[in-house]
N, C-alpha and C positions, 0 to 999 in steps of 0.2 A: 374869453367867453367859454365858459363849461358844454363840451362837447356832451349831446341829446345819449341818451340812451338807447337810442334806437340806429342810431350812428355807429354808434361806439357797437352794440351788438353784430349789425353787419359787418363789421369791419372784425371781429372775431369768426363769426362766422366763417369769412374768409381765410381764418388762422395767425389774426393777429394778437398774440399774446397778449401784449401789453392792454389792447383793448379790453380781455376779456380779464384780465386781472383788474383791471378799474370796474369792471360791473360787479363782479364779485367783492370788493371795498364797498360798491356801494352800497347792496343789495344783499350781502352775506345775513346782517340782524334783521332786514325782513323777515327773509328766507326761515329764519328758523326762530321768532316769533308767530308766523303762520304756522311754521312747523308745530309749533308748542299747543295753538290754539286746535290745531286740527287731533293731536295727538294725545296731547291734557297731561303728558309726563314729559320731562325735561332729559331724561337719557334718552326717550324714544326720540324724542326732536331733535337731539345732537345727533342719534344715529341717523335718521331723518335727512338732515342739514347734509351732512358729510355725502351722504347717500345719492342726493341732488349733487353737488359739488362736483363729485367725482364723474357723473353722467354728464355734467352741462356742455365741457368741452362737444361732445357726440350732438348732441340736443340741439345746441346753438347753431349749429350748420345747418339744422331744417328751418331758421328764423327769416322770415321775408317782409319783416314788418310789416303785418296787414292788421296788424292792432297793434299797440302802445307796447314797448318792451313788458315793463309790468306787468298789464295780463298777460301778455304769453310767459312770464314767471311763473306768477301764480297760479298758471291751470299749470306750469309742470309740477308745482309744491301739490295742488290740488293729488293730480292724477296721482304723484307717488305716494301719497297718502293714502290714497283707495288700494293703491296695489299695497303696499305695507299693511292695510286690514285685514285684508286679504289674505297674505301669507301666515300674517299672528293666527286668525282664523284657524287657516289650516293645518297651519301646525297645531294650536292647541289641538284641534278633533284630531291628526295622525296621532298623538302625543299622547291624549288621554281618552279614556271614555266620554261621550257625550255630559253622565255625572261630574264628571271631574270638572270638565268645561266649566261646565256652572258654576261648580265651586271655586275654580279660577276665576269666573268672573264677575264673583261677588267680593270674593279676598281683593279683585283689584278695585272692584267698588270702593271697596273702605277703604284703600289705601286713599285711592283716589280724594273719598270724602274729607280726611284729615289733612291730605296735603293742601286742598285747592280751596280758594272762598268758595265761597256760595255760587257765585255765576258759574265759573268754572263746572263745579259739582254739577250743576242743574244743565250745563251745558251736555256734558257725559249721558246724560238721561231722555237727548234728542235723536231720533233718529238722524243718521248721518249727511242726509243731503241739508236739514236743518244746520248741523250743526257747521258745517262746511259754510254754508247762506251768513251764518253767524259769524264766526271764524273770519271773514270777508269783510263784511263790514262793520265790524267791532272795532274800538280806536286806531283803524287805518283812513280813518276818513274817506273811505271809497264809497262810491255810489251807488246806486241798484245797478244803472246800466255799465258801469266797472264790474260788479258783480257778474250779473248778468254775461259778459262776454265772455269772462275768466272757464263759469260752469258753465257755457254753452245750452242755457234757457233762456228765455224772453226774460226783460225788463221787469214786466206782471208777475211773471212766476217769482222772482226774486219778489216783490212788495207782498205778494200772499204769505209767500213763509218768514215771512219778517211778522207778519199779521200775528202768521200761525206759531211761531217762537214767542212773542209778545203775552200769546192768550196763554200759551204753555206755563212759561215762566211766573205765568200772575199764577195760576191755577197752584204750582207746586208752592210758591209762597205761603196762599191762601191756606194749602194743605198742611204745612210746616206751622205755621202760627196757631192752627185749631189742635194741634195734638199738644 
C-alpha cells in the first residue's frame, strides 16, 4: 500500500530523506505546472520550481498536517509566487524608471501574447488574486474548497472570482472577435 502524503511528509519533516525524496518524485510536475500557471513563462517557472525545491527541506519542518499535504504545497507555490512578483516588481522600478517599467511591461506583454494561447494570454490580463483562483483550479481538478484553503479565503470567495474570471474572459473574447 502506497504510503499517504501526509505520512510520508511528517516523516520528512522529522528529517527523513528518503521520505521527502518520494514527495518531491511525486509532486516535483505539479510544483512547476502551478509554477508555470502562476508565472505564464517556463524559465520563471523552472527558476520558480528549483526556488521551492531548495526551501522545502526548511518549510517541511513547519508541516503538522492540518490540511491535506497538497494544499499546504500549493499555498507554498502560491506564496513564492507573490514574493517572486514582488521582487521582479522591484527590481524592475530599482532598475528602470517608472517609463521603462511600462515599457518592459508591454515588451513582456507581447512576448507573452506570441508565446501563450489564448487562455494563457487573457490569463496575464487578470489581476493576480484571479489569476492565482484560476491557476488553482484550471486542469488540476481541484475544488473551490481546495482552492479555498490553499489562498486562505472562503469557499464563496473562490465561486465569485470564478464568476468574475468567467465574465472577464467572455468580455475579452467578445472584444477580440468585434475588432
Amino acid at each position: 500500500m502506497k504510503t499517504s502524503d501526509e505520512d510520508l511528509a511528517l516523516a520528512a519533516a522529522g528529517g527523513d530523506t528518503d521520505a521527502f525524496a518520494t514527495l518531491l518524485a511525486r509532486h516535483y510536475d505539479r510544483v512547476f505546472r502551478l509554477a508555470f500557471r502562476l508565472t505564464g513563462r517556463a524559465e520563471r517557472a523552472e527558476d520558480l520550481t528549483q526556488d521551492i525545491c531548495a526551501a522545502l527541506p526548511a518549510k517541511i519542518a513547519g508541516f503538522r498536517a492540518q490540511a491535506r499535504f497538497t494544499t499546504w504545497l500549493y499555498r507554498v507555490v502560491v506564496n513564492a509566487a507573490e514574493d517572486a512578483r514582488r521582487r521582479h516588481a522591484s527590481h524592475d522600478r530599482a532598475a528602470a524608471g517608472w517609463g521603462d517599467v511600462e515599457r518592459l511591461r508591454r515588451a513582456e506583454a507581447a512576448e507573452t501574447a506570441e508565446a501563450m494561447d489564448w487562455l494563457h494570454h487573457a490569463m496575464r490580463s487578470l489581476p493576480d488574486e484571479l489569476q492565482d483562483t484560476l491557476a488553482l483550479t484550471l486542469d488540476e481538478e481541484m475544488t473551490h474548497a481546495d482552492a479555498a484553503d490553499i489562498l486562505g479565503i472562503s469557499e464563496g470567495t473562490v465561486s465569485w472570482r470564478m464568476s468574475e474570471i468567467r465574465k472577464r474572459l467572455r468580455a475579452m473574447r467578445q472584444e477580440e472577435l468585434a475588432q
